[in-house]
N, C-alpha and C positions, 0 to 999 in steps of 0.2 A: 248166665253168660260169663268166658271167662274174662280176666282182670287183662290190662294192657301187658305184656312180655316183657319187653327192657327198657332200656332208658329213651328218654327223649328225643327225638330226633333233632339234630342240628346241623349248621356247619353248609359249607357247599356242597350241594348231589349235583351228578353231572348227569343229562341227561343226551347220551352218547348217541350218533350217529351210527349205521352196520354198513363195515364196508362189502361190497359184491364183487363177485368176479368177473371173465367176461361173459358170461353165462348169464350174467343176473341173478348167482345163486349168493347164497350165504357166504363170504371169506371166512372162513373161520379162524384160520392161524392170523390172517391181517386183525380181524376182530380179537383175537385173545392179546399181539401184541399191543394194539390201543387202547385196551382196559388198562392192561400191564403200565403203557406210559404214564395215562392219569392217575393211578395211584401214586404210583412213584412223582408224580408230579403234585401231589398233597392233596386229591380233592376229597371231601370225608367222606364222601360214598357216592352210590350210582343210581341214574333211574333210567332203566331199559325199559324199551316199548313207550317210549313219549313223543310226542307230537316230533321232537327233531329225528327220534329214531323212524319218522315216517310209519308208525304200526299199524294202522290200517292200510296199508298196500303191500303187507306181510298176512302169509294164512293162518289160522291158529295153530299150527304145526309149526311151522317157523317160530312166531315170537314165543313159545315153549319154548325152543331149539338155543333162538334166543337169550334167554334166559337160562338154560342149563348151561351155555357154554359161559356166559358172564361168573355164573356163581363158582361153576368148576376154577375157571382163571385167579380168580377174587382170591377163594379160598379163606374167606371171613375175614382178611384184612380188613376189608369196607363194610360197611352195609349197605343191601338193596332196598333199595323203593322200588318194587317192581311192578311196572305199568301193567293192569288188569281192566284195561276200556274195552270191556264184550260190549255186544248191541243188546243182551238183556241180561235177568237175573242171573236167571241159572247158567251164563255161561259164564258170566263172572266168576259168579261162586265154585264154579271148575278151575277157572286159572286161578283163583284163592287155593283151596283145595292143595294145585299142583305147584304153586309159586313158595307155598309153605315148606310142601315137600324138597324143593330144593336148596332151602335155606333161606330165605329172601326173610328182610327184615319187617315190611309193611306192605302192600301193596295201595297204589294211588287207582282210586278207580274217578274216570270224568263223568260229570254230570250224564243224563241222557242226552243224547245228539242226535242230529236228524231231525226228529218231532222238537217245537221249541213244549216243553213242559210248565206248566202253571208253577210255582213254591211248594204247592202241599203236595204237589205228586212229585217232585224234586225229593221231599222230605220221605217219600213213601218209600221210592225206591232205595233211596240210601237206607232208610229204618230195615226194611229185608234185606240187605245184602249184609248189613251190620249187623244185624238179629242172628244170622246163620253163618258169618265168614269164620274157620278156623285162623286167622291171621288178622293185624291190625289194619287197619284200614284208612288211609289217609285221601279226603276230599280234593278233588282237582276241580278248581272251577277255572274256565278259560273259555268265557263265554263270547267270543269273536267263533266258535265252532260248537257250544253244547250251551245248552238251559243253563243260564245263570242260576248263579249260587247266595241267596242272600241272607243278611245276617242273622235272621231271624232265624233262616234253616237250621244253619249253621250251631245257633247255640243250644235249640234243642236236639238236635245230634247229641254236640258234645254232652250234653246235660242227661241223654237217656241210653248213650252206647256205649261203655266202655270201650269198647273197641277201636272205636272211632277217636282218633290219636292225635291227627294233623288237617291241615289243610294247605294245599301250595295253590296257591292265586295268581293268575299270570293276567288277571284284567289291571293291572299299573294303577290301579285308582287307589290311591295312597289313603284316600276320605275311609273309601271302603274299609282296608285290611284295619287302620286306626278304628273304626265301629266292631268289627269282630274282634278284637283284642281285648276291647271294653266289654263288650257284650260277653265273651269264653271265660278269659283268664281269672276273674275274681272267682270262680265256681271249679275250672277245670286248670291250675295253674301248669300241668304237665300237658295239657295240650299244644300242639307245636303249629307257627306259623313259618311257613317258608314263601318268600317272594320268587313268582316266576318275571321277573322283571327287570331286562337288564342293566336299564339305561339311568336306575334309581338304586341303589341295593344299598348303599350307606342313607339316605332317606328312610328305605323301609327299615332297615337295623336301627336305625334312631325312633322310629314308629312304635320298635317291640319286638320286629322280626327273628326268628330264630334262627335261619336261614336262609340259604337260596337256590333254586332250582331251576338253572339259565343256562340256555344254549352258548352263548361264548365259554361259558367254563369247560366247555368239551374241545374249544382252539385254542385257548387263553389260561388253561388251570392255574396257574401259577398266579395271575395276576386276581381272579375270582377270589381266591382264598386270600393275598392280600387284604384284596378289599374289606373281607370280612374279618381278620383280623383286626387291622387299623381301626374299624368302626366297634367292635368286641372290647378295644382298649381303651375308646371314647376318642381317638385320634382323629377328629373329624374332617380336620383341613388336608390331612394327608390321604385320608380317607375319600374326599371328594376329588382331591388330584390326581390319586391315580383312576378313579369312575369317569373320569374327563378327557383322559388319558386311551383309556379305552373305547370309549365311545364313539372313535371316527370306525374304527375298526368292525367295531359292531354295525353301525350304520353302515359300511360300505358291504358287511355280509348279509344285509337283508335287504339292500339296496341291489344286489347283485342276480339277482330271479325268483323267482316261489319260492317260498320256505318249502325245506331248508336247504337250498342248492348250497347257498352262499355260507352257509356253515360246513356243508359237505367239502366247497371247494377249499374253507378255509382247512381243514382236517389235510385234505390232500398236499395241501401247500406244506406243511408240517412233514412232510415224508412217507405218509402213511397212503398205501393203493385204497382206494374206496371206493372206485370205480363209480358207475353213473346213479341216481336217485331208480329206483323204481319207475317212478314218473315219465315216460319221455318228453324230450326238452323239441322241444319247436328250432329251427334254424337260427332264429334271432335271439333264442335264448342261451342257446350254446354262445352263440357272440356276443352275448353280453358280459356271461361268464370271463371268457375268455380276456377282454377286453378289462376286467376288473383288478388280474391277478397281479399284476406289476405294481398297484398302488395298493392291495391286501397283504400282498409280500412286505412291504415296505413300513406297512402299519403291527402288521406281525414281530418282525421283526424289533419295533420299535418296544411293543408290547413285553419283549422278551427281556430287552432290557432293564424296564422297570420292574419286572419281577426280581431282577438281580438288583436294584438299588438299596 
């Protein structure tokens, strides 16, 4: 098997939203200029096809599509963590395969989902995809939707895959990501931890974390890298001011209908056409929407400023 590729992963990945037309097709120029923002706006890199990019209610024609259009834009500024959630092996090991091909840095593949899976078949199926992926492969556990990820797994992974590089964690349980850090790092200290959790992230960077991988940093970059700056520098009081700072604004994006409306609507508020989720929204949820944006504008823009302080 070969040895892991480049350096470690770190830093804020933004796991972006795709705007549509009114078609409900792919925007592509609106998509190539909202990468273009977030870089220019400091995030260390991207992860397309995640839970906020909505990729399961994309065909695997799209999130390929997806995916080429991101790294074409990128153009290796960034790196990609590029979401590879098939519903079995071998189709994984296809988007591995073609995510490689277009440059992408690692791909995050999620647990099994749908069937809740026992540990050891948790471990089976990661052991095969890590056994045969041409690219690194970084664990997604986010068990509010897929087979939890437990520590145990986790460190015999790390312990017999090279490949297997990272793991981003979006279950907030701070006990958790602290027992895998103990359990990985004295064996694998290049193994990388990324928190998918917004509402903690100088917590989990005081924990050990290496980065983060959270949907406000796709409406908020400025402020995401902040954060992890300040906490990177050991600046923790500053570091929790502005995580506090942010936090109404978060809450009022997930407070605002299904994930990820309220991240979508925040994107839209920013300037950017994004047109509607895939999903369609019920009458009361468009009016919830609706109803939100005057006090998200207001938190936004609030947001903006502290990235300028």
């Amino acid at each position: 098997m070969a040895d892991s590729q480049t350096q470690k992963i770190h830093g804020v990945l933004t796991p972006n939203i795709v705007p549509l037309d009114d078609r409900g097709a792919i925007d592509e120029r609106e998509l190539r200029r909202y990468i273009s923002w977030l870089i220019d706006s400091g995030v260390h890199g991207l992860f397309p096809n995640g839970s906020t990019g909505e990729f399961l209610r994309f065909t695997v024609e799209e999130r390929r599509r997806i995916i080429a259009i991101i790294a074409d834009e990128t153009r290796g500024r960034v790196p990609i963590l590029a979401g590879a959630a098939e519903a079995n092996v071998r189709e994984t090991l296809a988007a591995c395969e073609h995510y490689l091909a277009l440059g992408a840095r690692s791909v995050a593949v999620v647990a099994p989902f749908y069937y809740r899976m026992s540990p050891a078949n948790v471990y089976a199926y990661y052991k095969e995809i890590a056994d045969h992926s041409p690219i690194d492969v970084t664990l997604y556990n986010i068990p509010i939707f897929a087979s939890p990820i437990d520590v145990d797994t986790v460190r015999r992974l790390s312990e017999e895959c090279p490949r297997v590089v990272a793991i981003k964690d979006s279950s907030g349980d701070l006990a958790h990501m602290m027992r895998m850090i103990a359990a990985v790092r004295p064996n694998r200290p290049d193994f990388a931890f990324m928190t998918g959790w917004d509402v903690a992230m100088p917590a989990m960077f005081l924990a050990g974390c290496d980065g983060a991988t959270v949907a406000s940093s796709g409406v908020a970059p400025q402020v995401t890298r902040k954060i992890y700056e300040l906490s990177k520098a050991g600046n923790w009081e500053e570091a929790m001011a502005a995580q506090r700072r942010l936090l109404p604004a978060f809450d009022t994006m997930i407070a605002a209908g299904d994930f990820p409306d309220g991240f979508r609507e925040g994107v839209r508020l920013l300037g950017f056409k994004t047109g509607r989720g895939r999903s369609p929204l019920a009458p009361e949820s468009k009016q919830k929407l609706r109803a939100v944006r005057p006090a998200l504008a207001a938190l936004l823009g609030e947001a903006a400023l502290l990235a300028e302080d």
